[in-house]
Backbone as XML, in Angstrom:
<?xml version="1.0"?>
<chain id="A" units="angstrom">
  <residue number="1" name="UNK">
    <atom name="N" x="15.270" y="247.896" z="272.228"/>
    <atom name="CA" x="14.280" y="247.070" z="271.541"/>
    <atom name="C" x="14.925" y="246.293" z="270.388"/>
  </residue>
  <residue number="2" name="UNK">
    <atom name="N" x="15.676" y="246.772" z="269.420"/>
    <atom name="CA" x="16.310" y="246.375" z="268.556"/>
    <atom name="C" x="17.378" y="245.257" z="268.952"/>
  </residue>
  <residue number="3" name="UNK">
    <atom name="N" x="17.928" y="245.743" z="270.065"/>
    <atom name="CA" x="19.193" y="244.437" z="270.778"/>
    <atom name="C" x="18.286" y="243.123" z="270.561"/>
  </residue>
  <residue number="4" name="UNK">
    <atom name="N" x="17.069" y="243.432" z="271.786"/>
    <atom name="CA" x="16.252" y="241.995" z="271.988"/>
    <atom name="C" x="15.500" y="241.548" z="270.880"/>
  </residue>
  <residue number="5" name="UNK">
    <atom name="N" x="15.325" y="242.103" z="269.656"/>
    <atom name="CA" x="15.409" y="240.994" z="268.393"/>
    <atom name="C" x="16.080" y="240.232" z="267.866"/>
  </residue>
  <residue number="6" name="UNK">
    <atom name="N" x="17.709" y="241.090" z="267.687"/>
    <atom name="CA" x="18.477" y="240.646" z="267.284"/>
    <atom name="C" x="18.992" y="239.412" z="268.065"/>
  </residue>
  <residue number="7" name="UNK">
    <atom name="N" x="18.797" y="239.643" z="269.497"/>
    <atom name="CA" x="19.536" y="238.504" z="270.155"/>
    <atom name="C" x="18.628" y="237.531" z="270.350"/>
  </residue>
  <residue number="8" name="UNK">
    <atom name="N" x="17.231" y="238.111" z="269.746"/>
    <atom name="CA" x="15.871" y="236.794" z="269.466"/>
    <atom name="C" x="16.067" y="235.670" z="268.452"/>
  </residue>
  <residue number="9" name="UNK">
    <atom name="N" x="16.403" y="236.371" z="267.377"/>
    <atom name="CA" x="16.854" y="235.441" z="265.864"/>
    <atom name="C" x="18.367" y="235.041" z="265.854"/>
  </residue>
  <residue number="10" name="UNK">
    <atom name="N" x="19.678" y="235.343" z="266.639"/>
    <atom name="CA" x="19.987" y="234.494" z="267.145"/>
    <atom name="C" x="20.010" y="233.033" z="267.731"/>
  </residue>
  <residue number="11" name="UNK">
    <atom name="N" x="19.509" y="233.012" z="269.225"/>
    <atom name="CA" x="18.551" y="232.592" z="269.551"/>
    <atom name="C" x="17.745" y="231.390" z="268.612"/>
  </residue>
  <residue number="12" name="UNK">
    <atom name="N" x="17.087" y="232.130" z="268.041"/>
    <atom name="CA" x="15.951" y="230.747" z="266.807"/>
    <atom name="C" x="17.204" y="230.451" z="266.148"/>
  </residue>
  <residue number="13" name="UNK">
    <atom name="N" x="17.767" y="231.085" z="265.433"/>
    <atom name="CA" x="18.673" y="230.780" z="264.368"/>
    <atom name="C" x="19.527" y="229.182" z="264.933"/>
  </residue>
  <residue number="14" name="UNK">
    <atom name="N" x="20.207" y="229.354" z="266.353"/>
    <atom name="CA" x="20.933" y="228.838" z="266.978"/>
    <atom name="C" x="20.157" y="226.892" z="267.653"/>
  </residue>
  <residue number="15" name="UNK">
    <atom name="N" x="18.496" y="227.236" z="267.994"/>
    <atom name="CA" x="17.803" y="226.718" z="267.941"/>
    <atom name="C" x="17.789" y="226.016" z="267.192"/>
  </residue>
  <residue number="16" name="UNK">
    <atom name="N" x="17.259" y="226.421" z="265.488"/>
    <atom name="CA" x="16.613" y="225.595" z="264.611"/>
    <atom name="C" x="18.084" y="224.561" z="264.208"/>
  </residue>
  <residue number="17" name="UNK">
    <atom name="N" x="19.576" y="225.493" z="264.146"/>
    <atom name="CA" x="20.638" y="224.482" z="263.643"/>
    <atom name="C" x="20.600" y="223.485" z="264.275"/>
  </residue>
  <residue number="18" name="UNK">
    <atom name="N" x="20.590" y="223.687" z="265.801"/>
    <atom name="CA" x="20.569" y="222.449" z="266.877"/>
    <atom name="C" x="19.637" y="221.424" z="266.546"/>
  </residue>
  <residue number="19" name="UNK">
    <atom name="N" x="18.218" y="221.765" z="266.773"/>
    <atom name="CA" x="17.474" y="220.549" z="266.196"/>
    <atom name="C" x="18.136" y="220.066" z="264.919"/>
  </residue>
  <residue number="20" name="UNK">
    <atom name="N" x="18.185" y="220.733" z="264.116"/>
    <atom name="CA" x="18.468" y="220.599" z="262.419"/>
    <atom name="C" x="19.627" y="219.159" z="262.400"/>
  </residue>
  <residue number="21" name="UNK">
    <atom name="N" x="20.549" y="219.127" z="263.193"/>
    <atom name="CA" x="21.465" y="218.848" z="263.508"/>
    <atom name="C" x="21.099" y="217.428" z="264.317"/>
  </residue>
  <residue number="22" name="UNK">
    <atom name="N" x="20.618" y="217.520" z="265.533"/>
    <atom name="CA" x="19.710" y="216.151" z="266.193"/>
    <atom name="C" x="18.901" y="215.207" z="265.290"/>
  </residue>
  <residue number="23" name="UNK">
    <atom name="N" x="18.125" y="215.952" z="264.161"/>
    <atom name="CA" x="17.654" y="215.274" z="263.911"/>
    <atom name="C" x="17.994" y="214.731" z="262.499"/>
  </residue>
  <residue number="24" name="UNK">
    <atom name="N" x="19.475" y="215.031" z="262.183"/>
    <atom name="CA" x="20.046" y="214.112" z="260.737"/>
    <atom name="C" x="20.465" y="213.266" z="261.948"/>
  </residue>
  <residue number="25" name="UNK">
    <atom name="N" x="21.246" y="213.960" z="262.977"/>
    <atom name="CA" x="21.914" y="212.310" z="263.842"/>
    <atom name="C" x="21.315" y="211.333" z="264.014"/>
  </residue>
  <residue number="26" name="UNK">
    <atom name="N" x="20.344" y="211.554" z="264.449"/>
    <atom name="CA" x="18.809" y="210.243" z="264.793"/>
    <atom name="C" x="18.717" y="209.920" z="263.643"/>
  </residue>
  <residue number="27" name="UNK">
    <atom name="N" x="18.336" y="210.317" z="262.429"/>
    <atom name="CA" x="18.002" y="209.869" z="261.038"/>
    <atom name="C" x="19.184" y="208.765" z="260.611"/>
  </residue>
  <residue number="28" name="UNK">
    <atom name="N" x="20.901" y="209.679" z="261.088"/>
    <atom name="CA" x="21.750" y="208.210" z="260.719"/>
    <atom name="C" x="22.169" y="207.296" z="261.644"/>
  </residue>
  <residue number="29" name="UNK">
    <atom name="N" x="21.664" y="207.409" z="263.020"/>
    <atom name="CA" x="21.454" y="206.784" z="263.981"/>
    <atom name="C" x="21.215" y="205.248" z="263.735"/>
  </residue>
  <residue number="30" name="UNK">
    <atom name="N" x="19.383" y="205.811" z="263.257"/>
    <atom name="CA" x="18.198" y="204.780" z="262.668"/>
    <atom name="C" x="18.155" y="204.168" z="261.273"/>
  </residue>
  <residue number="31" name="UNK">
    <atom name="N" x="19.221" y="204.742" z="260.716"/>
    <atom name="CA" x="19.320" y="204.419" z="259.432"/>
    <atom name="C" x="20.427" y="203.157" z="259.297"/>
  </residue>
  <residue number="32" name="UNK">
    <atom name="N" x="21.693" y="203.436" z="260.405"/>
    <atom name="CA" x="22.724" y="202.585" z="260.918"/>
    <atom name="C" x="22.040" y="201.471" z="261.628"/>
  </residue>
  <residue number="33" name="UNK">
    <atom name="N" x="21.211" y="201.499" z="262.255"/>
    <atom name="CA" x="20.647" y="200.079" z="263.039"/>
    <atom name="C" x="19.651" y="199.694" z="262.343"/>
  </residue>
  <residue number="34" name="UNK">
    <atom name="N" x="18.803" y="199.812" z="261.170"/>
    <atom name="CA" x="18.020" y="199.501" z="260.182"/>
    <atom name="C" x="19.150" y="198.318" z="259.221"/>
  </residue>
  <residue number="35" name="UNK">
    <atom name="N" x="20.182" y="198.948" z="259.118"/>
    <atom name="CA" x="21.117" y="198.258" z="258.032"/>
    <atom name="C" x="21.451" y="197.127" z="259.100"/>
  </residue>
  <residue number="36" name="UNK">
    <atom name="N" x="22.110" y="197.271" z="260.610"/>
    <atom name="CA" x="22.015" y="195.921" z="260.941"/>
    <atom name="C" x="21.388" y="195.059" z="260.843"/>
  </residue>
  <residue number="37" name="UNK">
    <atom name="N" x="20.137" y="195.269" z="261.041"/>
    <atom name="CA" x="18.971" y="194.550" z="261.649"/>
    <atom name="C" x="18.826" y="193.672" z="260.534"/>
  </residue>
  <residue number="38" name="UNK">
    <atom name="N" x="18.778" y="194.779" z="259.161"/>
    <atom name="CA" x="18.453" y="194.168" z="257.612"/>
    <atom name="C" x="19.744" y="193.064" z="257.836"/>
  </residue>
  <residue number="39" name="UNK">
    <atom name="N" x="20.847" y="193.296" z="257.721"/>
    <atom name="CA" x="22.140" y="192.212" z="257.163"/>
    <atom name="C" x="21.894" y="191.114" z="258.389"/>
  </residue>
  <residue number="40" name="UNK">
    <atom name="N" x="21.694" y="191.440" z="259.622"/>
    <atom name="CA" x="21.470" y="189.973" z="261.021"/>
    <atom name="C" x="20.260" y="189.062" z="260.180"/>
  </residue>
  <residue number="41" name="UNK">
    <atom name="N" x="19.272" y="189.768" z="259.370"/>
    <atom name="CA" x="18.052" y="188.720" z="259.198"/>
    <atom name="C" x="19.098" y="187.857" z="257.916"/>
  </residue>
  <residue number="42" name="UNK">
    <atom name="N" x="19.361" y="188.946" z="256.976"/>
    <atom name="CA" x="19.418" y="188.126" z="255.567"/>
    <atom name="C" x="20.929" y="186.848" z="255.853"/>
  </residue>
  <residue number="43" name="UNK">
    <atom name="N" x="22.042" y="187.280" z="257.304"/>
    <atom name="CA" x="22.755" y="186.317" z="257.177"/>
    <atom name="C" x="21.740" y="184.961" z="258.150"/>
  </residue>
  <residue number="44" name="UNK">
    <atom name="N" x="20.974" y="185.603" z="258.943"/>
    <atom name="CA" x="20.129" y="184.377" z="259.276"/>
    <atom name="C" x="19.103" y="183.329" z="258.592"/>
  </residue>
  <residue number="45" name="UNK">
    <atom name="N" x="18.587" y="183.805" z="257.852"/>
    <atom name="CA" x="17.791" y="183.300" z="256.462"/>
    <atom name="C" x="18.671" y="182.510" z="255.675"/>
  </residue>
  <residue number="46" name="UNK">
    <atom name="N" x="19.587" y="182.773" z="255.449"/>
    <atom name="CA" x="20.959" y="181.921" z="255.100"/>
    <atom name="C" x="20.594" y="180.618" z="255.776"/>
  </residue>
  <residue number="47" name="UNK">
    <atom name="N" x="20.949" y="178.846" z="255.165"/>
    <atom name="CA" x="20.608" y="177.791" z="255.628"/>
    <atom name="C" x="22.290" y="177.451" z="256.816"/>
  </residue>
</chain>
């Protein structure tokens, strides 16, 4: 009984880093194509 906790919170532990982890990548993913998008308008706005 004790094994299959331990190898439960594992498990989550191993889980939550993974997401934890996906979702700074996506964050600098979206944060990296935000900054394009921003610098393509402001050199286009440019005459």
């Amino acid at each position: 009984m004790a094994d299959i906790n331990f190898t439960r919170k594992i498990y989550h532990a191993s889980l939550f880093k993974n997401s934890h982890f996906l979702f700074n990548a996506r964050k600098k993913s979206f944060l990296g194509l935000f900054k394009k998008t921003s610098l393509s308008n402001e050199a286009s706005s440019f005459p």
